[in-house]
C-alpha positions in Angstrom: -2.6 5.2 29.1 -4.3 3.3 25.9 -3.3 -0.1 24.9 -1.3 1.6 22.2 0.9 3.8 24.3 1.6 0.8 26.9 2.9 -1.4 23.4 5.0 2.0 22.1 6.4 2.2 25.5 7.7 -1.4 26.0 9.3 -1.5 22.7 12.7 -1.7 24.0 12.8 -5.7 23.6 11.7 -6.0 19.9 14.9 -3.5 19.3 17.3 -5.5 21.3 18.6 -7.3 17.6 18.8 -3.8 16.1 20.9 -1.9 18.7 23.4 -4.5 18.6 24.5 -3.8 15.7 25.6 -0.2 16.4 27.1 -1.4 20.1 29.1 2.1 20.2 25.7 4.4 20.0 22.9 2.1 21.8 19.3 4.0 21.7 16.5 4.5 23.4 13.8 2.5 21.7 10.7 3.7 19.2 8.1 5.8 21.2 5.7 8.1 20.6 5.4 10.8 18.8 4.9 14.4 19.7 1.4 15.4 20.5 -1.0 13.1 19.9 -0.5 9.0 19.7 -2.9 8.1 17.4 -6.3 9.3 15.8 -9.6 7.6 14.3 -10.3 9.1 10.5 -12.5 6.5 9.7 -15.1 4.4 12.1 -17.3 1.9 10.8 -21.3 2.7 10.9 -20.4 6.2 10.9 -20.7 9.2 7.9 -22.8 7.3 5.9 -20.7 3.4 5.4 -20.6 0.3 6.9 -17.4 0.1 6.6 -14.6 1.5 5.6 -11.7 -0.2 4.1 -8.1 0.0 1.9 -6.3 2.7 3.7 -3.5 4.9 1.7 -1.5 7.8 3.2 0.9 10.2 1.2 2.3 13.6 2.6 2.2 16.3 0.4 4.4 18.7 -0.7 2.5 21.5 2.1 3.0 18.9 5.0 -0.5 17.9 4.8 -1.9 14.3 5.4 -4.5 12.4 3.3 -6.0 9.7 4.2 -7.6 7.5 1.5 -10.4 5.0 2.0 -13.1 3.2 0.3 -16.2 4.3 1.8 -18.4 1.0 1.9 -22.3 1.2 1.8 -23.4 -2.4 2.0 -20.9 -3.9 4.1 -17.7 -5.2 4.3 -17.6 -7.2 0.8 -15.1 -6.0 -2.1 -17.9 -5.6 -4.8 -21.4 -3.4 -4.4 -22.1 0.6 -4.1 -18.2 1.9 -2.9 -16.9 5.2 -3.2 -12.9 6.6 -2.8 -13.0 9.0 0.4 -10.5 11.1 1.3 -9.6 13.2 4.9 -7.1 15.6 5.4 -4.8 16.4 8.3 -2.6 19.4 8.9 -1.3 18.7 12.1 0.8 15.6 11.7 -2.4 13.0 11.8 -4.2 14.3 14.9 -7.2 15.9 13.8 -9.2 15.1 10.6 -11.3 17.8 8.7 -14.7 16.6 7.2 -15.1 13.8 4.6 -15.1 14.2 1.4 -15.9 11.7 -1.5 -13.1 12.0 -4.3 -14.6 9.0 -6.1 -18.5 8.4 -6.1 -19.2 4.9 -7.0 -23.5 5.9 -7.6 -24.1 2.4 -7.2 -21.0 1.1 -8.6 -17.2 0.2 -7.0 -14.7 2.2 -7.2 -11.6 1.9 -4.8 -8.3 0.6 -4.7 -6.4 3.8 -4.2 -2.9 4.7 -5.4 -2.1 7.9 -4.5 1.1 9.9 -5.1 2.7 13.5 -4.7 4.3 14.8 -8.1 7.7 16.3 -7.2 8.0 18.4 -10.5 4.6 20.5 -9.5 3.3 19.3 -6.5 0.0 18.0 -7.4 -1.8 14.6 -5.8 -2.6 11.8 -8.6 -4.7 9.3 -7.5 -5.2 6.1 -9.5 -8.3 4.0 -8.7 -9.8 1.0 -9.6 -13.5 0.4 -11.3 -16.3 -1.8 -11.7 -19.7 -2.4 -12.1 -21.4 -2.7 -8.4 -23.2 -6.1 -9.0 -19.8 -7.9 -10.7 -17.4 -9.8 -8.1 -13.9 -10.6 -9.0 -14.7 -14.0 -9.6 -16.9 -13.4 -12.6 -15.0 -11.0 -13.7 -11.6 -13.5 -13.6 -13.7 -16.2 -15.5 -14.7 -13.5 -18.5 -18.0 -13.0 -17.5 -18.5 -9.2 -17.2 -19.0 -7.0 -19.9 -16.2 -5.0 -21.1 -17.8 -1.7 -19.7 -18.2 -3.4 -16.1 -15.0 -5.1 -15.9 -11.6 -3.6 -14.0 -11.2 -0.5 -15.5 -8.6 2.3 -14.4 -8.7 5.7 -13.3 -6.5 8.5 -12.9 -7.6 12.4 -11.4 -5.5 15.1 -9.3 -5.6 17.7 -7.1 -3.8 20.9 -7.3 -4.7 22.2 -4.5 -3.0 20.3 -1.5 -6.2 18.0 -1.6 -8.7 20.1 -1.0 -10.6 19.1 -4.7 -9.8 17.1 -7.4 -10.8 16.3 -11.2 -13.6 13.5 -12.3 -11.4 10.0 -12.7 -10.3 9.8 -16.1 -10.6 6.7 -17.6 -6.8 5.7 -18.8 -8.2 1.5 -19.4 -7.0 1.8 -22.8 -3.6 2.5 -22.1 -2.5 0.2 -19.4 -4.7 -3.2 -19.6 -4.4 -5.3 -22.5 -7.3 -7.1 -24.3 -6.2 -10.5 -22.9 -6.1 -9.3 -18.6 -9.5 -9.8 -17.0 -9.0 -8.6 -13.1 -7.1 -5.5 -12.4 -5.7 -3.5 -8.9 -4.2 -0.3 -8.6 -2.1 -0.5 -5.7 -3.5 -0.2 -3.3 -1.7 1.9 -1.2 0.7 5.0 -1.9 2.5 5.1 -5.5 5.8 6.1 -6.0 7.5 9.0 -7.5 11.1 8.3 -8.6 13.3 11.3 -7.2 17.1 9.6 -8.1 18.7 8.3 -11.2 17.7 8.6 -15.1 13.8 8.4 -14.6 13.7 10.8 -11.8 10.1 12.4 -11.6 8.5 9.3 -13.1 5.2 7.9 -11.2 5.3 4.3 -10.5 1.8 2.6 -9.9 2.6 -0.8 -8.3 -0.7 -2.9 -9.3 -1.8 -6.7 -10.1 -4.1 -8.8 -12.5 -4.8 -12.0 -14.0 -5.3 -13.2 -16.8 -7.4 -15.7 -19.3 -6.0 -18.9 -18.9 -3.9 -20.8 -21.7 -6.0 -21.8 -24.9 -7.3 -25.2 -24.4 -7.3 -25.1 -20.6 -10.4 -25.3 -18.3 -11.5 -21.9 -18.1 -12.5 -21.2 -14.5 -10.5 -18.4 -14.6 -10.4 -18.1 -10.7 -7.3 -20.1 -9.8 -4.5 -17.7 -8.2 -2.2 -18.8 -10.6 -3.3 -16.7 -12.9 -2.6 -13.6 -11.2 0.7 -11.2 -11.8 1.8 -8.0 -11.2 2.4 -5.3 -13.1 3.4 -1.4 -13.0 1.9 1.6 -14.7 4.4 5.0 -15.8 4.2 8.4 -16.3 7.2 10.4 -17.5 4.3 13.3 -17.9 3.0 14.4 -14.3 0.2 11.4 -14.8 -1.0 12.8 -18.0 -0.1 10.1 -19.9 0.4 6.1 -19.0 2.3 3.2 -20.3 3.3 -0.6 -18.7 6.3 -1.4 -17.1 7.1 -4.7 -16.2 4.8 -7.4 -16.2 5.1 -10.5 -14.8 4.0 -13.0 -17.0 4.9 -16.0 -15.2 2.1 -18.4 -14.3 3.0 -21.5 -12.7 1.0 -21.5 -9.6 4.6 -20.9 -7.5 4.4 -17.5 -7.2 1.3 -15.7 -7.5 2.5 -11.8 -7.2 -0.9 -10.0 -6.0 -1.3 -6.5 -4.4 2.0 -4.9 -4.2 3.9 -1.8 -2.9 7.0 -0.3 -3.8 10.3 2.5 -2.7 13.2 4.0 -3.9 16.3 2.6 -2.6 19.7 5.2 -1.7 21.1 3.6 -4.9 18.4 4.7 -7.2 16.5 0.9 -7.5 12.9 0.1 -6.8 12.3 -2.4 -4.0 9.2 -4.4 -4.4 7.1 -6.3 -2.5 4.3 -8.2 -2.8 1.1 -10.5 -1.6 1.7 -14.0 -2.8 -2.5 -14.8 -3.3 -1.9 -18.5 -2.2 1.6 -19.7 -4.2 3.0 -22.9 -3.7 6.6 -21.7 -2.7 7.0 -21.0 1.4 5.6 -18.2 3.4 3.1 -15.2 1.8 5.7 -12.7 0.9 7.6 -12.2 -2.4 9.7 -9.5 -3.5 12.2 -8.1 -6.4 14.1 -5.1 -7.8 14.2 -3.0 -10.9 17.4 -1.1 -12.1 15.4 0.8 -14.8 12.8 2.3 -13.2 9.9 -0.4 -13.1 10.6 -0.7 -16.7 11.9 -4.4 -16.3 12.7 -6.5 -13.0 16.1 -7.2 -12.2 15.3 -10.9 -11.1 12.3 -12.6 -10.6 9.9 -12.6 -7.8 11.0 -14.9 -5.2 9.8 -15.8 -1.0 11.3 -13.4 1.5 12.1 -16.0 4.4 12.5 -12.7 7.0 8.5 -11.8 6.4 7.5 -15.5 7.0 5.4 -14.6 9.6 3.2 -12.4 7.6 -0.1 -13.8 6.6 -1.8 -13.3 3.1 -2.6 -9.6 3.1 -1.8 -6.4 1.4 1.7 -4.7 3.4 3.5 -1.4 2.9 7.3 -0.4 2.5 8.9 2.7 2.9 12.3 3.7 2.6 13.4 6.6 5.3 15.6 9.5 3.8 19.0 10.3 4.5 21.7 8.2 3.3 22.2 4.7 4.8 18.6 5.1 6.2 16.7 1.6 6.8 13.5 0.3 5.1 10.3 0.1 7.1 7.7 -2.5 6.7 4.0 -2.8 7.4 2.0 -5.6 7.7 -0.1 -8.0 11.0 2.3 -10.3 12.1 0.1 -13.7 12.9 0.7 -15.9 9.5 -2.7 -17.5 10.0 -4.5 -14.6 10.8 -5.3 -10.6 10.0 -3.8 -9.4 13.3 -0.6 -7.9 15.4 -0.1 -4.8 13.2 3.7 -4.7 13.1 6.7 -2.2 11.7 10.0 -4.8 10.6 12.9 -2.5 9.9 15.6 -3.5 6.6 19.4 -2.4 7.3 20.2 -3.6 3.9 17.7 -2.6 1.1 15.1 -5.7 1.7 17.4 -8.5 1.6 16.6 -9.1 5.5 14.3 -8.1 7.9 13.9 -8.0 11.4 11.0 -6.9 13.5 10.8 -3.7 15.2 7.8 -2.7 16.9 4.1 -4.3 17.7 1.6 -1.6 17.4 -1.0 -3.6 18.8 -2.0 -7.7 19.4 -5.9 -6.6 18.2 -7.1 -8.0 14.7 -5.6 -5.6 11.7 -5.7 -6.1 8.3 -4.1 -3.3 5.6 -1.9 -0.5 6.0 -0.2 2.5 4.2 3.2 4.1 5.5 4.0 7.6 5.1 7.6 9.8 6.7 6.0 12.8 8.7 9.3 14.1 9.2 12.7 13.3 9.9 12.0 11.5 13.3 8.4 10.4 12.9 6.4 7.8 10.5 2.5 7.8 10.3 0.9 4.4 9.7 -2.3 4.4 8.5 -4.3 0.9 9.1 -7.3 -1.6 9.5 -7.6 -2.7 12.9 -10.6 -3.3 16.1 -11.3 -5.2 18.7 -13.1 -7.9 17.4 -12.4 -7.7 13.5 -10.0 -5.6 11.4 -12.7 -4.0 9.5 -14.0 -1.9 12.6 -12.0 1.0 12.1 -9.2 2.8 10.1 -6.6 4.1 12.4 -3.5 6.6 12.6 -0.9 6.0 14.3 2.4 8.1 14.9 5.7 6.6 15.9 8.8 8.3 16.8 11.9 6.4 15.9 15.0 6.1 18.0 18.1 7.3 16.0 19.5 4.1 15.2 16.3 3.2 13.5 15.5 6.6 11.4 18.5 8.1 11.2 21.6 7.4 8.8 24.2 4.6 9.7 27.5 6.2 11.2 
């Protein structure tokens, strides 16, 4: 039996807190899913990387998994000669068929997948970020690159259940203004709105910073200076406009790389990396009532995901009515490591953790509903770094977890 299996199987403890609250229909706890337990789509110092990093997952509308990665050639770092890769799966995340490259850097990066399904037509949009290959962020937050080889974003699709998909389309002049210097897509699954006025909108959940304050020193590297942000398409991903934007700056919350879900009631839950804030713990989050058009309240510490350390984390809200939240994210605060599944009875106001995949390193993941009873997770992890390999796990829920409340 693999370490994995062993931590699946023993997961009766870490559900203790959540079967009490249904004492009339206790469950048996999350296991493992049917077939396989988990597969290997991407291995370090193998098909042509060093590593491989930034996992997102999405299901299309065919059943099939992608799996999204940058493709590193130099090494681990965030800037040199990275491409967007992509594997697909049509048997639940087992098996893999070959690499392909949906994004060629040729020298330059390109990464920070967004993927999401269209639910008008079906097709897989992909937004990704660019930059010139020899340009690290921190130039690029002081003002030092050149327009052409600063953040720039991309958008291409596939209408063909992932199997090809158009050159990136550069859509820069629609979603960054003059005055924003870094820029992140994501990374991580997008969102298409199903519920409410804005139903079959796309919802890109991304960061950046900006020049600082006239006057000021002009480092342009301190966190404070980074926000988040989301990009909209009422169109399919033809065309783009802003949403919200966080334009708050005051070093207490530094919103960074965030993720996003529809709620039952037709809101967006967001969460996000706080990139070294002053206010407690690493993990902020807020809620729009129009759609990612505006927040509802500002970004503020969620106390229940204290024990999260500063990295990028996934949410995912289960269907069926009264049907938790699921959260993805290592569970060490002071180090990459422990990937973890919290569950939210109650739309993100609280969490409570569910289920330890593992105690090895682990770094980012993407969460994705196979099916009614089963969640893939696809993440960083190895034995003695997170960056050794990109992993897929399948977890079967117990019904108190996945299914609706009674």
């Amino acid at each position: 039996m693999t370490p994995l299996s062993r931590v699946l199987l023993a997961a009766t403890a870490l559900l203790t807190p959540l079967t009490t609250a249904h004492p009339a229909r206790p469950a048996p706890p999350a296991r493992l899913a049917s077939g396989c337990v988990s597969s290997v789509p991407y291995t370090a110092g193998q098909g042509g990387y060093a590593t491989y990093r930034i996992p997102a997952t999405v299901v299309t509308r065919r059943g099939t998994v992608l799996a999204f990665a940058e493709g590193r050639h130099d090494g681990a770092g965030d800037s040199g000669d990275i491409d967007v890769l992509l594997r697909r799966s049509t048997d639940g995340g087992c098996t893999w068929g070959p690499q392909t490259v949906v994004a060629a850097g040729e020298g330059d990066t390109r990464g920070n997948p967004a993927p999401v399904v269209d639910p008008r037509t079906g097709a897989i949009v992909l937004l990704t970020s660019y930059n010139g290959g020899s340009v690290t962020e921190a130039q690029i937050m002081r003002g030092e690159a050149a327009p052409d080889r600063g953040r720039r974003v991309f958008v291409q699709r596939s209408m063909d259940d992932g199997r090809g998909f158009t050159r990136p389309r550069d859509i820069t002049a629609e979603v960054k203004p003059a005055h924003w210097r870094w820029y992140a897509t994501g990374p991580g699954h997008a969102l298409a709105l199903t519920r409410g006025p804005h139903a079959g909108r796309l919802l890109i959940p991304a960061d950046h910073s900006t020049a600082p304050p006239a006057g000021s020193s002009d480092t342009g590297q301190e966190p404070r200076y980074y926000g988040a942000h989301a990009l909209c398409s009422d169109d399919g991903g033809h065309t783009w406009h802003l949403g919200f934007t966080d334009t708050t700056h005051d070093g207490r919350v530094n919103a960074n790389e965030t993720t996003a879900t529809q709620l039952d009631d037709g809101r967006v839950y967001f969460t996000s990396r706080d990139q070294n804030g002053t206010s407690p713990g690493n993990r902020v989050d807020t809620y729009s009532s129009d759609g990612g058009a505006t927040l509802d309240r500002p970004w503020r510490p969620q106390p229940a995901l204290d024990g999260v350390p500063v990295v990028e984390a996934s949410v995912l809200q289960l269907d069926g009515p009264g049907a938790p939240l699921l959260f993805s994210a290592p569970s060490t605060p002071t180090a990459r490591r422990a990937m973890t599944l919290w569950r939210s009875p109650d739309a993100g106001r609280t969490f409570a953790e569910l289920l330890t995949l593992s105690p090895r390193p682990a770094g980012y993941s993407d969460l994705a509903q196979l099916d009614r009873h089963r969640v893939g997770i696809l993440y960083e992890t190895g034995e003695k770094g997170p960056y050794e390999r990109i992993e897929f796990a399948r977890v079967r829920l117990d019904e108190s977890v996945a299914m609706p409340r009674g």
